[in-house]
C-alpha positions in Angstrom: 28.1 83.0 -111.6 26.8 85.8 -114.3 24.3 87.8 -114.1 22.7 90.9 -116.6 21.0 93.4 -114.5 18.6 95.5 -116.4 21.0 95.5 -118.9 21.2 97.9 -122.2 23.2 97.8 -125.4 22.9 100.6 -128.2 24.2 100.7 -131.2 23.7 104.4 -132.7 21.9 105.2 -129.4 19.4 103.0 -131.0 18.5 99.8 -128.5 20.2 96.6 -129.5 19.4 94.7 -126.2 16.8 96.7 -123.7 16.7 96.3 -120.1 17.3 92.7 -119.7 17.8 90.8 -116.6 19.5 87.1 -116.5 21.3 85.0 -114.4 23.4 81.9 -114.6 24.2 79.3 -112.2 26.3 77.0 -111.4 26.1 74.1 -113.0 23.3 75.4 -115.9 23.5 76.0 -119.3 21.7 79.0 -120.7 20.5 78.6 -124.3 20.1 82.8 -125.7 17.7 82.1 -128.2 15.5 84.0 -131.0 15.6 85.4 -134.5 18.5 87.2 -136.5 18.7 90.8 -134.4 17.0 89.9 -131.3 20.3 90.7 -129.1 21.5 87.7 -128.0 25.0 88.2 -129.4 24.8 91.5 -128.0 24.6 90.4 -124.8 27.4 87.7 -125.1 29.5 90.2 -126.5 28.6 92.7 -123.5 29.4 90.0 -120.9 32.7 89.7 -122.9 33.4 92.9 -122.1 33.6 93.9 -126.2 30.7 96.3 -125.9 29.7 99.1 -123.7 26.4 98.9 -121.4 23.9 100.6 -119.1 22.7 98.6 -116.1 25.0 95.9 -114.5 26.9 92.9 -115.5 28.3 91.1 -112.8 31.2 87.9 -113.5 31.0 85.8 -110.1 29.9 88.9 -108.4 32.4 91.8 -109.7 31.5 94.1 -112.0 32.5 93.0 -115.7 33.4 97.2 -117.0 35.5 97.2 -114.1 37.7 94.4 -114.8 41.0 94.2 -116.4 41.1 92.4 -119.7 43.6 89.7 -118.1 42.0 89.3 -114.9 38.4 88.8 -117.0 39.9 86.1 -118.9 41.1 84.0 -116.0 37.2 83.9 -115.3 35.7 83.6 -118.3 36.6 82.0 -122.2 34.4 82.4 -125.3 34.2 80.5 -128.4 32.4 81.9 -131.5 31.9 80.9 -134.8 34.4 82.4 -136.5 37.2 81.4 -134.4 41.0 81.7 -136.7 44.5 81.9 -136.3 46.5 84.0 -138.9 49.7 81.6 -138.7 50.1 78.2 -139.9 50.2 76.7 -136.3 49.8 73.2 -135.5 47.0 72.1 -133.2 49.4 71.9 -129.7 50.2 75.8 -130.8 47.3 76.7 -131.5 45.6 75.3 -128.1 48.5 76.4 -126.3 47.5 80.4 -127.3 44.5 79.9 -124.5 47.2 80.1 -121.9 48.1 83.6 -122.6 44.7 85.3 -122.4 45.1 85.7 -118.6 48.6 87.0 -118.0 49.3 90.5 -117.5 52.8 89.3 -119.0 51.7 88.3 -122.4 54.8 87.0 -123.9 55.0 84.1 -120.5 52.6 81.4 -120.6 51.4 80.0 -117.0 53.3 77.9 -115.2 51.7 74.5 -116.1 51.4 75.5 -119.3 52.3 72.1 -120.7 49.9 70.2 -117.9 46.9 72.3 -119.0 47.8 71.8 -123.0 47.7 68.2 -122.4 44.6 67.9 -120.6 42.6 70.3 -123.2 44.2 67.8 -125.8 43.0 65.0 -123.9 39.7 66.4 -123.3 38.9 66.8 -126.9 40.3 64.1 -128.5 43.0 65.7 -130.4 46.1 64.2 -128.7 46.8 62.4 -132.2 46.4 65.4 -134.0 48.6 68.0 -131.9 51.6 68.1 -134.4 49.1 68.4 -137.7 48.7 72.0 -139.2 45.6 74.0 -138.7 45.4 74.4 -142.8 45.3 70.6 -142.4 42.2 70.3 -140.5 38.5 70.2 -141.2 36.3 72.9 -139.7 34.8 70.8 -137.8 38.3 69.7 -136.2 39.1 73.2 -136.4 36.6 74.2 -134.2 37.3 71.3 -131.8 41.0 72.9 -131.5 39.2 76.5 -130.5 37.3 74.7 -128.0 40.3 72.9 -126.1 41.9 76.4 -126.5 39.1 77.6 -124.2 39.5 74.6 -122.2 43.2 75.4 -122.4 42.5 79.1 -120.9 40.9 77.0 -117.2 38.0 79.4 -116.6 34.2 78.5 -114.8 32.2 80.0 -117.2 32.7 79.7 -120.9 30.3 81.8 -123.9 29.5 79.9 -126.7 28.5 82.4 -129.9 26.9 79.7 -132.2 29.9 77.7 -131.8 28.5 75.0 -134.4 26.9 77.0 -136.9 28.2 75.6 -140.4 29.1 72.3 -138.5 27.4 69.1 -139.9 25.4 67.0 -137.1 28.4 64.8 -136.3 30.6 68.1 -135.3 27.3 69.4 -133.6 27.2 66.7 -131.3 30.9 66.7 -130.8 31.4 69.7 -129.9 28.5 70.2 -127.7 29.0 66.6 -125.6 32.6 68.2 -124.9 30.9 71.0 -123.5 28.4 69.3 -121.3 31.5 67.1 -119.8 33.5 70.3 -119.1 30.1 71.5 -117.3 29.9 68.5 -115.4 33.3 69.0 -113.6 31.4 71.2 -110.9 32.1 75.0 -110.7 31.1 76.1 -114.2 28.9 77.8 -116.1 27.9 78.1 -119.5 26.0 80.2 -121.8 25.6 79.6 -125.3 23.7 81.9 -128.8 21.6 79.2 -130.6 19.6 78.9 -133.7 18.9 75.3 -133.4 16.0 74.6 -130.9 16.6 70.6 -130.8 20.0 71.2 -129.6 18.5 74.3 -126.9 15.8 71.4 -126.0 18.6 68.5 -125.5 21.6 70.5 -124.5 20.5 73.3 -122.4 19.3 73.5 -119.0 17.6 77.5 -119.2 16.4 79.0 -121.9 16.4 82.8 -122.7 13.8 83.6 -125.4 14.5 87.6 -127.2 13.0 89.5 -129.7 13.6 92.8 -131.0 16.4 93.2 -128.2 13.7 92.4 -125.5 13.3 89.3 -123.1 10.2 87.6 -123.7 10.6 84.6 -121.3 13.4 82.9 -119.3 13.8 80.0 -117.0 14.4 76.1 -117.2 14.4 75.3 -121.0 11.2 72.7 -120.5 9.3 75.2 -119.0 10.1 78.1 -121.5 9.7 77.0 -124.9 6.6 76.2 -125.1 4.1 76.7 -128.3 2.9 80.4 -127.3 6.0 81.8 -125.6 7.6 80.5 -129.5 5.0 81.8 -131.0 5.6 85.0 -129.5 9.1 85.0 -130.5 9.1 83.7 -133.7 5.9 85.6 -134.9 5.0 82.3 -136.2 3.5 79.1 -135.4 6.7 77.0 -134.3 5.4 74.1 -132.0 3.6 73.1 -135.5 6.8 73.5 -138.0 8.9 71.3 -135.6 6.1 68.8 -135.5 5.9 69.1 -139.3 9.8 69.0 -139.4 9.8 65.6 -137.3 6.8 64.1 -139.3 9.1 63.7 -142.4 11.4 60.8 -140.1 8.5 59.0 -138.7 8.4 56.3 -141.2 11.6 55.6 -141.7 13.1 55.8 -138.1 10.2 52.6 -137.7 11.4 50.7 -141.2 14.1 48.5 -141.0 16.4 51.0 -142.7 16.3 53.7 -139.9 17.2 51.0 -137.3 19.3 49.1 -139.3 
């Protein structure tokens, strides 16, 4: 459903991603992972069609440079971080601004507009919360509002720029069980920057590993991270910090108070 094809991304002719080749299927989730200014929002953001490329990026087989902003966006939503609206909107607004991504007519919303508002609503939770006011809202809500705005815009493949960085774990989970239900629909795609290996290890089906704007390993995630090919990307001893990071629960999850 995407695919990078010996793909390159400069910034100041200098190589921000180099000759990288991925593809996602149906039905996966593709976890870009590795340390600050390894390329993987480069990549996103090339598949977006927000930066320029050498090689070939190809959105269910057509070439992403050659698309039209409108037609791109019937195909494919993304969600980052730092996802805002500039008006005082109230959550049904604000989800209802995912209808005009894909229409060469800007100004006229789809014709089941209202249908496909409702279900996003319904598909995050936020049905009770359509008349509130995004200043109103928690990040974490917040966020959930960007996402049903995606869901809102009825694409198969959705990009995920660490969409729950800053969140606290119950948003984390949120937002990410959302995305693995939209995934399960059939037909979709999903590909997702990440920082947090225990979410790439429980949430994602393929795992691309980068450093320095190069691909050091790709595949199913259980077959990818693995102690050397992290240790490779990291430059550092991961499989033993996440060991030492789960150590510190050990006790406690077996006391009374951690299954209490």
């Amino acid at each position: 459903m995407l695919e990078w094809k010996d793909v390159t991304v400069c910034y100041d002719k200098k190589p921000a991603a180099e000759d990288v080749s991925l593809s996602v299927r149906e039905g996966e989730w593709l976890m870009l992972c590795g340390p600050n200014g390894s390329g993987k929002t480069t990549l996103l953001e090339a598949a977006a069609g927000v930066l320029p490329y050498r090689g070939s990026i190809l959105l269910e087989g057509g070439e992403v440079r050659e698309m039209k902003s409108a037609f791109r966006a019937r195909k494919m939503a993304v969600l980052s971080q730092g996802s805002r609206v500039d008006e005082d909107f109230t959550v049904s607004e604000t989800v209802a601004l995912g209808l005009y991504a894909s229409r060469r007519r800007r100004f006229f919303p789809a014709p089941d507009g209202e249908e496909r508002v409702a279900r996003a609503l319904d598909m995050t939770m936020l049905t009770p919360l359509k008349e509130r006011r995004m200043t109103e809202l928690s990040g974490g809500e917040s966020q959930r509002v960007f996402l049903a705005q995606v869901f809102c815009q009825d694409t198969d493949v959705l990009l995920l720029d660490e969409a729950t960085r800053s969140l606290d774990m119950r948003y984390q989970k949120e937002i990410y069980d959302l995305v693995r239900a939209w995934l399960s629909r059939g037909g979709r795609c999903a590909v997702s920057v990440e920082h947090d290996l225990d979410l790439c290890r429980l949430y994602g089906t393929h795992c691309a590993l980068l450093r320095g704007g190069r691909l050091v390993a790709s595949g199913p995630v259980g077959e990818v991270m693995t102690g050397k090919n992290l240790k490779n990307t990291f430059d550092m001893d991961a499989e033993e910090w996440i060991r030492e990071k789960k150590s510190v629960w050990k006790g406690w999850m077996e006391s009374d108070q951690g299954t209490g």
